[in-house]
C-alpha positions as CSV (number, residue, x, y, z in Angstrom):
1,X,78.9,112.0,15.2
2,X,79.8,111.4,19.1
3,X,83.7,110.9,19.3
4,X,83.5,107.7,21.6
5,X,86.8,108.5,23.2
6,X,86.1,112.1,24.2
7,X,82.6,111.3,25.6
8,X,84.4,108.0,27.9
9,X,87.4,111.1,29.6
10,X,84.5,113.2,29.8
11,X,82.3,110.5,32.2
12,X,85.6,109.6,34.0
13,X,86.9,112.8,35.1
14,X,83.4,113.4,37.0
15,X,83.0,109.9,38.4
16,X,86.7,110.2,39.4
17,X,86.2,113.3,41.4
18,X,83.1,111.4,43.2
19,X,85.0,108.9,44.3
20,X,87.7,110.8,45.7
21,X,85.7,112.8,47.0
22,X,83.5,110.0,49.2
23,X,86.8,108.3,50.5
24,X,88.3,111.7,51.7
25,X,84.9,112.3,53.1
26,X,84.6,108.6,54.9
27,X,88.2,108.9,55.9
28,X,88.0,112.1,57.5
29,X,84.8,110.7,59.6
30,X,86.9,107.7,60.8
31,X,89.8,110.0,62.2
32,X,87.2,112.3,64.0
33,X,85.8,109.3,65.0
34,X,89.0,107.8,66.5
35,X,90.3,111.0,68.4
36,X,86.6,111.1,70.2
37,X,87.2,107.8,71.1
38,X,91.0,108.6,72.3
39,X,89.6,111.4,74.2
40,X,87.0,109.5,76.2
41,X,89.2,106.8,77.3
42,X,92.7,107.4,79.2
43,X,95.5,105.6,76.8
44,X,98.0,105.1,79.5
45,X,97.0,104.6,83.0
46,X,98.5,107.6,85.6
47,X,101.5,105.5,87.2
48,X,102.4,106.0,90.7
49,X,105.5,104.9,92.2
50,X,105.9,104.9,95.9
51,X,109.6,104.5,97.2
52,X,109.6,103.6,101.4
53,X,112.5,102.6,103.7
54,X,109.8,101.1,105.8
55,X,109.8,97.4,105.6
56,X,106.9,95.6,104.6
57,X,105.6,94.7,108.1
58,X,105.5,98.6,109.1
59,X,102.2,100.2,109.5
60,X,103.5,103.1,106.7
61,X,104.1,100.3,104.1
62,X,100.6,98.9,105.3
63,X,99.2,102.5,104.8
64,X,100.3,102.4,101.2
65,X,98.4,99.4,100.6
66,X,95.3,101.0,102.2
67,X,96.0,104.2,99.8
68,X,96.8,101.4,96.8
69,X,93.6,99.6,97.3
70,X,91.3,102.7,98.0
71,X,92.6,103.6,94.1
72,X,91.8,100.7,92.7
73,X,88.3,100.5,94.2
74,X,87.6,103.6,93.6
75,X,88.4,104.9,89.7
76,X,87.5,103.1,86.7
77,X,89.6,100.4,85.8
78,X,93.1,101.8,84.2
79,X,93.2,104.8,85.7
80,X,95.9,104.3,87.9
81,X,99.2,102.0,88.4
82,X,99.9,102.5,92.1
83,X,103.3,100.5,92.9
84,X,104.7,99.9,95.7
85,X,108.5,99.4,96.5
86,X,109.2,98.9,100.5
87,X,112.6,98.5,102.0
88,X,114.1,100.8,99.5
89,X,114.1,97.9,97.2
90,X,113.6,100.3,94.5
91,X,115.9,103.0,95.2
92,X,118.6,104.1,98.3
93,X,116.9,106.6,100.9
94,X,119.4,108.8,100.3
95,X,118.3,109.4,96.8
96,X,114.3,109.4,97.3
97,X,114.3,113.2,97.5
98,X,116.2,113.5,94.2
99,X,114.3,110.9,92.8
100,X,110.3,112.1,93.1
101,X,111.9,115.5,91.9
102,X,112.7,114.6,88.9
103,X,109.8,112.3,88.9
104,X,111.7,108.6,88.6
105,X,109.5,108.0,91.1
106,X,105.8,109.6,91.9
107,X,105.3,110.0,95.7
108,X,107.2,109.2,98.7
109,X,107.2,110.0,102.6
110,X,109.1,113.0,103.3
111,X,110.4,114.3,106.8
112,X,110.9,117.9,108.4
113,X,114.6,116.6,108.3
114,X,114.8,116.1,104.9
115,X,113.1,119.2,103.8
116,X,115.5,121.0,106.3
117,X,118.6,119.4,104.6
118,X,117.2,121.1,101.5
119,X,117.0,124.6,102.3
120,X,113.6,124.8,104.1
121,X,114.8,126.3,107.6
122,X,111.1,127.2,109.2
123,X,110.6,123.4,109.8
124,X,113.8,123.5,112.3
125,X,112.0,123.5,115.8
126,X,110.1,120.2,114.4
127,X,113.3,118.7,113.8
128,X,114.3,119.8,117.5
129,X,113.4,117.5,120.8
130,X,111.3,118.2,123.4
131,X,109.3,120.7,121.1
132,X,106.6,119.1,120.2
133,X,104.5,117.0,123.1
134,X,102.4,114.6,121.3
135,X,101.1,113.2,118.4
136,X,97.9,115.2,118.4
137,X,99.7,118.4,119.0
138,X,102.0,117.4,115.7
139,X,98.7,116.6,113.7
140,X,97.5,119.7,114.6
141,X,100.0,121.7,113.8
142,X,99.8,120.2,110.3
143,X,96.1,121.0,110.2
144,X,96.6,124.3,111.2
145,X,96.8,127.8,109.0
146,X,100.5,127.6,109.9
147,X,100.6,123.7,108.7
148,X,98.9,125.0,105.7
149,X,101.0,127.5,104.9
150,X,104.3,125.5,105.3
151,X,102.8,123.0,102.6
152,X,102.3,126.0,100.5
153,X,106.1,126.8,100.7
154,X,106.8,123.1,100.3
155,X,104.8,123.1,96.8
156,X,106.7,126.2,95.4
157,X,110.0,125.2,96.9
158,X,110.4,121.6,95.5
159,X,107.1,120.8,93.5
160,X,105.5,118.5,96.0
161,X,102.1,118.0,97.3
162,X,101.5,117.2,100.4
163,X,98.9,115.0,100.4
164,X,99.3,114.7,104.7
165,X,101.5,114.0,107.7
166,X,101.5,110.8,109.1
167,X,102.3,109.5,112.6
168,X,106.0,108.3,112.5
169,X,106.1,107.7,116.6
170,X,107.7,108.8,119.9
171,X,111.6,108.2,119.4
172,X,113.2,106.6,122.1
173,X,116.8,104.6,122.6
174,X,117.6,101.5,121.7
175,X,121.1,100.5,122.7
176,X,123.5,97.6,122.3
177,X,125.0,98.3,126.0
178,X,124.0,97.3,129.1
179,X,125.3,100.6,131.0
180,X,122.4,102.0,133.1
181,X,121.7,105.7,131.5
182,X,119.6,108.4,133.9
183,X,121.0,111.6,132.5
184,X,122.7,113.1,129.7
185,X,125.9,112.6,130.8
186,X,125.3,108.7,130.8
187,X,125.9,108.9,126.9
188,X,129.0,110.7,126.4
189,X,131.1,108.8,124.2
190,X,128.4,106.2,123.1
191,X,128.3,105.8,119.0
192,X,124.4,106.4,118.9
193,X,123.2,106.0,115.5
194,X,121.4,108.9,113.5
195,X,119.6,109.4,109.9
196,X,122.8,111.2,107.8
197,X,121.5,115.2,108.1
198,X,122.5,117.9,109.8
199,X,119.5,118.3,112.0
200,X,119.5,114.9,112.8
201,X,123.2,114.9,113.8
202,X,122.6,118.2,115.9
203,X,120.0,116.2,118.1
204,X,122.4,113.1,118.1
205,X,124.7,115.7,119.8
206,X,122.0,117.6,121.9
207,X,121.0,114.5,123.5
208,X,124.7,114.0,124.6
209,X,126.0,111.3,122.5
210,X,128.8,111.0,119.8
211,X,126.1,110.6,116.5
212,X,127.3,108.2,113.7
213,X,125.3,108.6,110.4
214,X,124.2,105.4,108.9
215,X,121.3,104.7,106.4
216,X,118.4,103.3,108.1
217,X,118.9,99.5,105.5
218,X,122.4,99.2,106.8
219,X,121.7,99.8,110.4
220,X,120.4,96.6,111.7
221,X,124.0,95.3,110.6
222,X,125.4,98.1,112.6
223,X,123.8,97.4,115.7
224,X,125.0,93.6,115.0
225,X,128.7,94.2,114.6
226,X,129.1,97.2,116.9
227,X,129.7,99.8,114.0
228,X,127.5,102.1,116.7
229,X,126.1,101.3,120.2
230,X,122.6,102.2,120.0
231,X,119.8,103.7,117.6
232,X,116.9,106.1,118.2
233,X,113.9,105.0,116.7
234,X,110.1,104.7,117.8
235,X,108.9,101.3,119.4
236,X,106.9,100.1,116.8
237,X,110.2,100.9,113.7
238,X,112.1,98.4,116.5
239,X,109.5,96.0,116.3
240,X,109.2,95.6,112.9
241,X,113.0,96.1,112.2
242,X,113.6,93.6,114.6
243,X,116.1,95.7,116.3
244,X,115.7,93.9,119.3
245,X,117.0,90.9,118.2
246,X,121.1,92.5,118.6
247,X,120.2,95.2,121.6
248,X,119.8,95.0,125.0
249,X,117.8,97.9,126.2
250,X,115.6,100.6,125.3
251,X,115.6,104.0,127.7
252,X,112.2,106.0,127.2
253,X,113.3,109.2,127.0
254,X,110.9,110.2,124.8
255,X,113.0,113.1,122.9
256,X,111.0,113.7,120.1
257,X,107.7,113.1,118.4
258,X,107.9,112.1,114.9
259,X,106.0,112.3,111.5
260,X,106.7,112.5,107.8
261,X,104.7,114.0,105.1
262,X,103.2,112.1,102.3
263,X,103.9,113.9,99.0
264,X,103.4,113.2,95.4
265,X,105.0,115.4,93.2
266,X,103.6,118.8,91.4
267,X,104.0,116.8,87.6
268,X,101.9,113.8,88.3
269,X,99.2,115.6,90.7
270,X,98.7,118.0,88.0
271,X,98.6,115.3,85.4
272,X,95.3,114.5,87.1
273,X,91.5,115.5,86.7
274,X,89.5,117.3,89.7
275,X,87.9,113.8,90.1
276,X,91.1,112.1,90.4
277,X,92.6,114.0,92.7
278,X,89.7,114.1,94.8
279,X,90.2,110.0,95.4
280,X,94.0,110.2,95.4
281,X,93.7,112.8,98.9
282,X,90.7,110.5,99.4
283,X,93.1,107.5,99.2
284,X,95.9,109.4,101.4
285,X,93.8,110.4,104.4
286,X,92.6,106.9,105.0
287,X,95.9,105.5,104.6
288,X,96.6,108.3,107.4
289,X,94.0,107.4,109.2
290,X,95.1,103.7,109.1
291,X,98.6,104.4,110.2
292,X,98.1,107.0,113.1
293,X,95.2,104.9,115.0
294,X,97.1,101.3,114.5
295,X,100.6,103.1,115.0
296,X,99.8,104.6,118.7
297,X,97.5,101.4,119.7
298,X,100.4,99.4,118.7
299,X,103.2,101.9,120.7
300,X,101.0,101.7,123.5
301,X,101.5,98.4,124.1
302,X,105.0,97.6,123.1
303,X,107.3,98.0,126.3
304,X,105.7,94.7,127.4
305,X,106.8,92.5,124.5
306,X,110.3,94.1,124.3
307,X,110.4,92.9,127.7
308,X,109.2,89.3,126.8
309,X,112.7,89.6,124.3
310,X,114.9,90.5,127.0
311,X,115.3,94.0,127.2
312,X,115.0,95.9,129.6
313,X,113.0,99.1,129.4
314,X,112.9,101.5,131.6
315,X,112.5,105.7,131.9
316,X,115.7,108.1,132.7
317,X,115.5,111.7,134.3
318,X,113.7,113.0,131.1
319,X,113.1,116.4,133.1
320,X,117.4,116.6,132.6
321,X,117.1,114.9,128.9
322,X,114.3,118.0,128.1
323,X,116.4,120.5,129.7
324,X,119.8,119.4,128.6
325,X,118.6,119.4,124.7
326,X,116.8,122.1,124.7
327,X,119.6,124.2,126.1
328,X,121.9,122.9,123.0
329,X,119.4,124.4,120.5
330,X,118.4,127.5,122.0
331,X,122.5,128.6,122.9
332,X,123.4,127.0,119.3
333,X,123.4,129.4,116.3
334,X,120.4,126.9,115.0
335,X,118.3,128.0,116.9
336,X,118.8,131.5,115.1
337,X,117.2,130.2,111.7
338,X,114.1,129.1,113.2
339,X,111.0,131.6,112.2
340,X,110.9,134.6,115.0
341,X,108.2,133.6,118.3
342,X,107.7,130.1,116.2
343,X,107.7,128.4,119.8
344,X,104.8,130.0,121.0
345,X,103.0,130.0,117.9
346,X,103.3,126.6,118.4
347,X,101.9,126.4,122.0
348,X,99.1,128.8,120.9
349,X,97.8,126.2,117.7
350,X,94.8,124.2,119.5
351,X,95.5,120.3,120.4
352,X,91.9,118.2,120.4
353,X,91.8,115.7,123.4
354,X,93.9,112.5,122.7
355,X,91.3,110.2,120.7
356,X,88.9,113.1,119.1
């Protein structure tokens, strides 16, 4: 006779195991199924954080917009957070370097000045005036294998990519005073104001004034209460700083063409696919684009409505200005750290025709 209790354990046992066996089985095909999922769509978009000083009228805050909106049309929805913080209302200038290292923020605009202030010498002569003639000539250096192999050093020097060098402008001076300056020797004594670097200081000096370092958001308040007589900036910064509201002249000396470098940092570039970087340096070289052509339309045509404000405009002895400051660099132990014959490797790098 069947014992009734031995033959019910010996069905459950079996159908037990069954069961077990289908949930780990379903269960198992519901996590493979969720990390394929996981894998083909990005969790968290790839943020980007831009820090400027520019002020949201500038053409290189515009050009972030351009390289914001080129993102946005062109990856799939989520990709990326581009954001946008003008004005330094994220973040102080002084700390923006600091600040994409360590990746608070994700790209900003980055001059020879500041990479000279950190240890990179062989950008020197950019930071110098009268060295470089024009803003084709500064693209193409940029372009070129030596421009290539500066962004190289740049990458293994302080993580950054550069993604391109933008057009900054021609500086010229914009002063408070109403004293007549031809030469040199027309600005001894005058507080001109300079970005706080050395090489920034040096040309302050070079040109043949006293330089007074003060950040770039503090110096329309300078110019206001006299803290320094003067600024050098390019026309269309003045414009859209409004730094013609508390001056009273700008002298064309012309003393140095200007750029900066747009660079996003080595952790969130490589965070990205092939495909994404492709529209990021996509993104950047129309932003560039947008920048340089709008930026020396619009300097072209600027003396005219500084004129309309007041000031008056007019051009010094630049032949003493180019000759005066480039005696101060090349009889300065400065000039020492620049790279051996960079000067005429410079001249020799072709310059297309203004406008190809």
């Amino acid at each position: 006779m069947i014992n009734v209790r031995r033959f019910a354990a010996f069905l459950v046992v079996p159908i037990f195991l069954v069961a077990s066996f289908t949930l780990f089985a379903n269960g198992a095909k519901e996590s493979a199924s969720g990390t394929s999922t996981g894998s083909q769509k990005s969790a968290t978009p790839i943020t980007i954080r831009i820090s400027t000083t520019s002020v949201a009228s500038d053409w290189h805050t515009k050009a972030l917009q351009v390289f914001k909106d080129y993102i946005d049309k062109n990856s799939p929805a989520g990709s990326f957070d581009v954001q946008i913080y003008a004005g330094s209302s994220l973040i102080p200038a002084s700390a923006e370097f600091a600040a994409v290292q360590r990746n608070s923020i994700q790209m900003v605009y980055v001059s020879a000045q500041d990479l000279v202030q950190h240890g990179m010498t062989d950008l020197l002569p950019l930071t110098a005036g009268y060295v470089v003639k024009s803003p084709a000539e500064l693209t193409a250096i940029w372009k070129s294998s030596l421009g290539e192999k500066w962004a190289a050093q740049i990458g293994q020097k302080f993580q950054l990519h550069v993604l391109g060098e933008l057009y900054l402008g021609t500086r010229e001076l914009d002063l408070r005073t109403t004293k007549h300056i031809n030469t040199p020797a027309d600005l001894a004594g005058l507080k001109l104001r300079m970005p706080p670097s050395q090489a920034w200081v040096f040309l302050g000096k070079a040109l043949g004034a006293t330089p007074t370092p003060v950040a770039f958001s503090e110096l329309y308040l300078a110019l206001q209460t006299g803290t320094v007589d003067g600024q050098d900036n390019p026309l269309p910064t003045d414009k859209a700083a409004k730094f013609y509201e508390v001056t009273k002249q700008i002298v064309m000396t012309n003393h140095l063409v200007d750029g900066l470098l747009m660079v996003v940092n080595d952790q969130t570039w490589n965070s990205m696919t092939p495909e994404q970087q492709k529209v990021v340096q996509a993104a950047a070289d129309q932003a560039i684009a947008y920048n340089n052509s709008n930026r020396i339309k619009e300097e072209q045509g600027l003396v005219e409505f500084f004129r309309s404000k007041g000031l008056q405009v007019y051009s010094p002895d630049v032949a003493a200005f180019r000759k005066h400051v480039l005696d101060a660099y090349l009889n300065d132990p400065i000039s020492k750290q620049w790279p051996p014959n960079i000067i005429q490797e410079l001249d020799a790098i072709p310059v297309p025709a203004e406008g190809n």
